[in-house]
N, C-alpha and C positions, 0 to 999 in steps of 0.2 A: 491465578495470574500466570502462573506457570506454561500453563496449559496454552493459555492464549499467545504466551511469546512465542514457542513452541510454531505454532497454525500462521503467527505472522509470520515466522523466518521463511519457513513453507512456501506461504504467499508470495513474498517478495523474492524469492528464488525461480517462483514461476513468474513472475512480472518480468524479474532479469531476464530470463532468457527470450521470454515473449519480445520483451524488444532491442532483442540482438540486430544488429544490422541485416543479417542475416535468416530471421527469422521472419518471413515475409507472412511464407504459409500458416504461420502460428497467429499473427495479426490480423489478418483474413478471414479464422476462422473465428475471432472473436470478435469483427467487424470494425476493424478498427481502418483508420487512414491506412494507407499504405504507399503515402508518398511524403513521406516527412524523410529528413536528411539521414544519413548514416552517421554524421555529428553528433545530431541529436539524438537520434536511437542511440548511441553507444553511449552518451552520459548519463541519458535514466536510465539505463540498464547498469551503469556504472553504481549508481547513486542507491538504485533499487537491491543489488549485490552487497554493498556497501552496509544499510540497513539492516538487511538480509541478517547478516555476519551477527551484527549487534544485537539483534532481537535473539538471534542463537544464542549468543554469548551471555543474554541475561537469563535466559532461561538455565542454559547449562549451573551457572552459578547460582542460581535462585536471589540473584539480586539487582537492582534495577531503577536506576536513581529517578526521584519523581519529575525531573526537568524532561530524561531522555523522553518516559512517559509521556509528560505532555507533548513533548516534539510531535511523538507519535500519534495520537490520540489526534494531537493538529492534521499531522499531515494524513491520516487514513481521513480522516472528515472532508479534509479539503480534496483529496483524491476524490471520492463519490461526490461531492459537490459540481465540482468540475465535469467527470461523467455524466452528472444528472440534469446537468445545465444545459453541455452541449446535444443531449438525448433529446431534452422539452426544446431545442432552440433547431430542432429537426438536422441538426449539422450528422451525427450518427445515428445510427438505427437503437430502440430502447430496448434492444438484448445490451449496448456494450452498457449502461447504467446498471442493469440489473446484474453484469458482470463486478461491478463495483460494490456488489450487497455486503458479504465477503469483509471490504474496509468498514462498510459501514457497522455494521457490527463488531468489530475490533475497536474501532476507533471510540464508538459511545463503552466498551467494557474498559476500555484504559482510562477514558476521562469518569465514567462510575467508579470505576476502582479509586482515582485522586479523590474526589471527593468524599469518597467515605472513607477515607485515609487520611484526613487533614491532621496537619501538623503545626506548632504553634513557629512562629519567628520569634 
């Protein structure tokens, strides 16, 4: 599990910066809009840095409460969801879904990891 927080802090430190206001060229090259607000770039870059931090911070300490997990495990799925929706719904080209592979297999290793880590209440 280590391993894998590790690769998400990674990931979402390239997500942050991909959607700097200023990172035009970097969304371009991943096919993404390139006309959404500098608002909104800067809060999922915000939110994504944010993340970022935390996925660090669990890995560094080797511990990792199973709530954040689920957050996680939520939100990479619904990340590639989202990706894969707007890809079959022809709004982006189907490289930026397959750019989302990445969550997708974080997201089913953190929600495999809860489940075979069940805990009683």
């Amino acid at each position: 599990m280590r391993g894998a927080l590790y690769a998400t802090a990674v990931l979402n430190a390239l997500g942050a910066a991909t959607f700097l206001p200023a990172s035009d060229g970097l969304r371009a090259i991943g096919g993404l809009p390139a006309d959404a607000h500098p608002l909104y770039l800067a809060t999922l870059s915000s939110i994504l840095l944010l993340f970022g931090v935390a996925y660090l911070w669990s890995a560094v300490t080797g511990r990792a409460d199973r709530q954040f997990l689920a957050v996680a495990a939520a939100g990479k799925l619904l990340f590639f969801g989202v990706l894969a929706g707007y890809a079959l719904a022809g709004a982006v080209p189907p490289s930026v879904a397959l750019s989302g592979a990445p969550d997708l297999v974080l997201g089913l290793a953190f929600a495999g990891f809860l489940a075979s880590t069940r805990v009683r209440a």
